[in-house]
C-alpha positions as CSV (number, residue, x, y, z in Angstrom):
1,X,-5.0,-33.9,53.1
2,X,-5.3,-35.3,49.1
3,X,-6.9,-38.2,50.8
4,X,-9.4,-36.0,52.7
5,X,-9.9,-33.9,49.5
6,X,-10.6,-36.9,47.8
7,X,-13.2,-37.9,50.1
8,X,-15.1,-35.0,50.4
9,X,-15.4,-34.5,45.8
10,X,-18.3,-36.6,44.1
11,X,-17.2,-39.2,41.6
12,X,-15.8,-37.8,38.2
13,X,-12.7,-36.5,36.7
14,X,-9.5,-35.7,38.8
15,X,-6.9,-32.6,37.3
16,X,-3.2,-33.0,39.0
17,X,-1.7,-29.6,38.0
18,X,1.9,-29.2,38.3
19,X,2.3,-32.5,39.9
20,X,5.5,-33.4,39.3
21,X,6.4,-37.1,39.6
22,X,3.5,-37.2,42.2
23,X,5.7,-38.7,45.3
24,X,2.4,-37.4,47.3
25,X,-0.2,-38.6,45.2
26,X,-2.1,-41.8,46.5
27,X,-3.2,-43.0,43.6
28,X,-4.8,-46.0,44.5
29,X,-7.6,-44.1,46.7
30,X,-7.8,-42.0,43.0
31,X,-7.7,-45.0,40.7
32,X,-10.5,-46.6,43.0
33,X,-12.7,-43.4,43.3
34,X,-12.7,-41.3,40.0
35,X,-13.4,-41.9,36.1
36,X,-10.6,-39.9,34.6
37,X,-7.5,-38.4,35.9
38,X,-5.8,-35.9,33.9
39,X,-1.6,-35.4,35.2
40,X,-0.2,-31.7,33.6
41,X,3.6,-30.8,34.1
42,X,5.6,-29.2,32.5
43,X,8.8,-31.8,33.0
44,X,8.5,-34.8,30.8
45,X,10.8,-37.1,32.5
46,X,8.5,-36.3,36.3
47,X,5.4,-37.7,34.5
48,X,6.9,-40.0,33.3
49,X,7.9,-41.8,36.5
50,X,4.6,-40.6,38.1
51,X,3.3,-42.9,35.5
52,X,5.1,-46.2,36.4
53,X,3.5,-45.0,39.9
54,X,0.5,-45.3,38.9
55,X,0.6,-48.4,37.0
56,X,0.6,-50.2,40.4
57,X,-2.7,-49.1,40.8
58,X,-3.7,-49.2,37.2
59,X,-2.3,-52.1,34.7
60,X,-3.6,-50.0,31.9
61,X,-3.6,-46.9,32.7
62,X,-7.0,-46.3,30.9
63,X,-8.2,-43.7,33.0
64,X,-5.3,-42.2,33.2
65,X,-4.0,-39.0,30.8
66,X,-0.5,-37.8,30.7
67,X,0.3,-34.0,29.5
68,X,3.6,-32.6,29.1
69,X,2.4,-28.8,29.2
70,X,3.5,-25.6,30.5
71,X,0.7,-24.5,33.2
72,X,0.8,-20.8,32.3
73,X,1.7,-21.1,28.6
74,X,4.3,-18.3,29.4
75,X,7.5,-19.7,29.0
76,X,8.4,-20.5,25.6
77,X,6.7,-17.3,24.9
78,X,9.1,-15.5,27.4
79,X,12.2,-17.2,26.5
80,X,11.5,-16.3,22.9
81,X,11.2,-12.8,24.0
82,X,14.3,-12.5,26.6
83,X,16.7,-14.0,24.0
84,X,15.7,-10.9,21.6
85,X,15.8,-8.6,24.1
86,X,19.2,-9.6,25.1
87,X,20.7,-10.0,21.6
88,X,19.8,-6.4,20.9
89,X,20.1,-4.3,24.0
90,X,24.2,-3.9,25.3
91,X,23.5,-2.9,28.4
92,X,22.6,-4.6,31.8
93,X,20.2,-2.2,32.7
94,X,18.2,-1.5,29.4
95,X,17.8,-5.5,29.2
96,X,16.4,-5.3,32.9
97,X,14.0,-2.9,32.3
98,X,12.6,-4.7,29.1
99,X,12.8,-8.0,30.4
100,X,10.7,-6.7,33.6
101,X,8.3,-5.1,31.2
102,X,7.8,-8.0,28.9
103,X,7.1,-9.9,32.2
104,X,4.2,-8.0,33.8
105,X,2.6,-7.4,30.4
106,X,2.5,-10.4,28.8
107,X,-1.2,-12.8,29.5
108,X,-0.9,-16.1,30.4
109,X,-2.7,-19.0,28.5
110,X,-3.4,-21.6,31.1
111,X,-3.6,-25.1,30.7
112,X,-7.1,-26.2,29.5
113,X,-7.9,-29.8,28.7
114,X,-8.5,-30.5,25.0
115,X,-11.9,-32.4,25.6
116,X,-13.3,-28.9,27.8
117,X,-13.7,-31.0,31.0
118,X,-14.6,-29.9,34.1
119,X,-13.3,-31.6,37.5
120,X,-15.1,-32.7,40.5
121,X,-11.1,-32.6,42.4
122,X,-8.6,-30.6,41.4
123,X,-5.6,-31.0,43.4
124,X,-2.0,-28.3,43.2
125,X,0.7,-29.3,45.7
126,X,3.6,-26.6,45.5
127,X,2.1,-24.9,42.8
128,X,1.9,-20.9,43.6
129,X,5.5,-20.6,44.2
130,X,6.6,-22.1,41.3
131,X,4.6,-20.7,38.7
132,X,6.5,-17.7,38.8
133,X,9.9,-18.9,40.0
134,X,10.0,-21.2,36.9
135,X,9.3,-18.2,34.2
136,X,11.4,-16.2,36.4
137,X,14.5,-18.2,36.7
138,X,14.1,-18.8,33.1
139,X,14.5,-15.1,32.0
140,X,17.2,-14.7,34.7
141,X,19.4,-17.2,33.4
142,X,18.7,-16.0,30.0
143,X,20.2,-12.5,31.2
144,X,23.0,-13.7,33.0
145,X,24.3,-15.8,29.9
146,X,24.5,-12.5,28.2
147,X,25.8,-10.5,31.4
148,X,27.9,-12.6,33.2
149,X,28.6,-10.4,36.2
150,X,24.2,-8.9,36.7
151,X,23.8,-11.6,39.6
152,X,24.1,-8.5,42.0
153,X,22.0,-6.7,39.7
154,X,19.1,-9.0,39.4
155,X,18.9,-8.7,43.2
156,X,19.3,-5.0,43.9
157,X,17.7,-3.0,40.4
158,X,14.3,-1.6,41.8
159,X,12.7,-2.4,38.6
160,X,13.1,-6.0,37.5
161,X,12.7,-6.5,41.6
162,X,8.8,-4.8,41.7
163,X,8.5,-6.3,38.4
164,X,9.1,-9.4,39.8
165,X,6.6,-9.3,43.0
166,X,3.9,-7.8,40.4
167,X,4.2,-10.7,38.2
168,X,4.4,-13.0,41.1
169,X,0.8,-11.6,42.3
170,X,-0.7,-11.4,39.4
171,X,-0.1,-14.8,37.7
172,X,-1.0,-16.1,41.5
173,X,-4.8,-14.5,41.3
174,X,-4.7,-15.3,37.9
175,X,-4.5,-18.8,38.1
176,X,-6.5,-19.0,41.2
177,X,-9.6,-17.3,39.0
178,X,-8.7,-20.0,36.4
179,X,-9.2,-22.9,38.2
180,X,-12.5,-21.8,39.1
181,X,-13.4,-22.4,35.3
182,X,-12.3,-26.0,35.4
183,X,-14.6,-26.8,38.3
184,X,-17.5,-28.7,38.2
185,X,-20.6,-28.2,39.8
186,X,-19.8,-28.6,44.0
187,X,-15.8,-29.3,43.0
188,X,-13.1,-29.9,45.8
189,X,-10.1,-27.8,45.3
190,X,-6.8,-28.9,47.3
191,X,-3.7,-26.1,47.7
192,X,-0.9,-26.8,49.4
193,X,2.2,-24.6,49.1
194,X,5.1,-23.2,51.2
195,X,4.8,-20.1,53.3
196,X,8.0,-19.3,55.1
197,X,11.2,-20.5,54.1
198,X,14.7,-19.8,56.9
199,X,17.9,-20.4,56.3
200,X,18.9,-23.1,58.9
201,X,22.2,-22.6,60.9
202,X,23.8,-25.5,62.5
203,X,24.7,-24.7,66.8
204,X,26.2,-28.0,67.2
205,X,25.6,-31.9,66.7
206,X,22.4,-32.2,67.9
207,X,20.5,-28.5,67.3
208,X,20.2,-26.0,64.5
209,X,18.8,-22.8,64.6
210,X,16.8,-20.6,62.3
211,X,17.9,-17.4,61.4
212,X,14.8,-15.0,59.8
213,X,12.4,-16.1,57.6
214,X,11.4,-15.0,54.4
215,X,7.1,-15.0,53.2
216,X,7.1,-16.7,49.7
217,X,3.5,-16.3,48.7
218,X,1.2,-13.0,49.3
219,X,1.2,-13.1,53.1
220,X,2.3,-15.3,56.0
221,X,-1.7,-16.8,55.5
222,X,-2.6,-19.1,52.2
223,X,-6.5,-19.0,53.3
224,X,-6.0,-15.4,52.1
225,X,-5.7,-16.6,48.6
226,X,-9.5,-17.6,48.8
227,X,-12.0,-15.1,48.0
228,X,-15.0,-16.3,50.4
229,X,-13.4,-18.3,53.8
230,X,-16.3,-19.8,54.3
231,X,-15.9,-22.1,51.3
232,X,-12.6,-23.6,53.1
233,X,-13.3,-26.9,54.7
234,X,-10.2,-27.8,56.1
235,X,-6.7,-26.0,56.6
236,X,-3.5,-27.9,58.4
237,X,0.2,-25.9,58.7
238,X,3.2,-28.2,59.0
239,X,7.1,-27.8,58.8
240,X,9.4,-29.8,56.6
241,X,13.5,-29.8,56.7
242,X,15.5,-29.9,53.5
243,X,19.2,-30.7,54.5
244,X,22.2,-28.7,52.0
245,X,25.2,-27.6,53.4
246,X,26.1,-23.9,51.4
247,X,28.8,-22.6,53.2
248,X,28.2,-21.8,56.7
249,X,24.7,-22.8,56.5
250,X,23.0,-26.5,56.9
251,X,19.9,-26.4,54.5
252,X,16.3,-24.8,54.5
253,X,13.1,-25.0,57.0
254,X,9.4,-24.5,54.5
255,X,6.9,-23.5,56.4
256,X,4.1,-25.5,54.3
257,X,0.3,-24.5,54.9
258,X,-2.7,-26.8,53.1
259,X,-6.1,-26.2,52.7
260,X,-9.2,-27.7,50.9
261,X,-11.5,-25.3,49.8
262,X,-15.1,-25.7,47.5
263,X,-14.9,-24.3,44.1
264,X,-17.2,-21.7,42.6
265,X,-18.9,-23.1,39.7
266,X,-18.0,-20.2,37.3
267,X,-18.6,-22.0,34.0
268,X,-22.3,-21.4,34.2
269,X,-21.7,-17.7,34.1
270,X,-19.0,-18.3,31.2
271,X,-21.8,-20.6,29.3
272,X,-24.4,-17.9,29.5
């Protein structure tokens, strides 16, 4: 589906947001195709390998730009703010209920290149999920340093729980509406993320069986994500197995949905 993507963008500058160490990425249809490529994460030592990737394609990596960045610009921010809350409130609950305001009311500050580009293919593989789960996990672990025994807590107090689907939505549409202002005129946006996730049981040596299923974005549907359908040019589902034995169970089944989808070109409204 990158490839398709690829295909369909005119020729011009490339944005891999939250990439990773781009295992996916086929870089040599990118290095061939586009002028610039611009590779944000927010883990050094992923973009880092990504770029030995890429040198096979690339001996110089001239059009080629690495940033070690935060997508949201929320979690030093957050951190900074959940190790205060901590260090002053004694109990489990009062920290929850400021750590679960702090999270729904503080903005993000996306990513934006330093040079004000605009993309003709912007391409976010597994990125949804994670912008959340990453700020989220973040603040947990923060809280459970100082609370050793909140893990039940975290799961079952009503307000860091709705705090944490609010946030999840928000920062979601939020990010959605901001990659809309790094599009170029006629841009090619690619999302891919996972849907469902199940706990996989094993029956015996040869089947395994999947008990429930859980929705990980808004709904079971990612095309709901797009304001206008008729901009979506393409949209594939597909399953993918992640063995781990945890007790009784044998690892995970992602329900993964992709689609490609035409940017609106919202800067000209911004300009004006």
């Amino acid at each position: 589906m990158i490839r398709e993507a690829a295909a369909m963008a005119d020729i011009g500058q490339v944005a891999l947001l939250g990439c990773g160490n781009c295992a996916d990425i086929p870089f040599g249809f990118l290095s061939d195709k586009f002028d610039h490529l611009d590779l944000v994460d927010i883990d050094g030592d992923a973009l880092r390998y990504a770029a030995l990737t890429a040198l096979q394609f690339d001996s110089d990596l001239r059009n080629y730009e690495f940033h070690v960045d935060d997508l949201t610009g929320l979690v030093d921010r957050l951190e900074e703010k959940a190790l205060a809350i901590v260090a002053e409130e004694p109990t489990a609950l009062g920290c929850l209920e400021q750590l679960g305001k702090e999270l729904t009311s503080t903005p993000p500050a996306f990513w934006r290149p330093g040079n004000a580009s605009r993309y003709r293919l912007i391409l976010c593989s597994g990125v949804l999920t994670q912008l959340q789960a990453t700020i989220r996990e973040s603040m947990e672990d923060i809280f459970l340093a100082r609370h050793r025994d909140g893990q039940r807590l975290l799961c079952r107090h009503p307000g860091w729980t709705t705090s944490v689907w609010a946030f999840a939505r928000k920062i979601e549409q939020a990010f959605l509406e901001h990659l809309d202002t790094l599009c170029a005129c006629e841009s090619i946006i690619y999302l891919q993320d996972t849907v469902h996730v199940s706990w996989l049981t094993q029956v015996d040596p040869r089947h395994l069986s999947a008990s429930g299923a859980w929705i990980a974005t808004r709904t079971s549907s990612l095309a709901d994500y797009v304001d206008d359908k008729e901009r979506i040019l393409s949209q594939r589902s597909w399953d993918w197995i992640r063995p781990g034995q945890t007790d009784d169970l044998w690892g995970r089944l992602y329900g993964v949905q992709g689609l490609i989808y035409r940017g609106q070109d919202k800067h000209k409204k911004l300009d004006a």
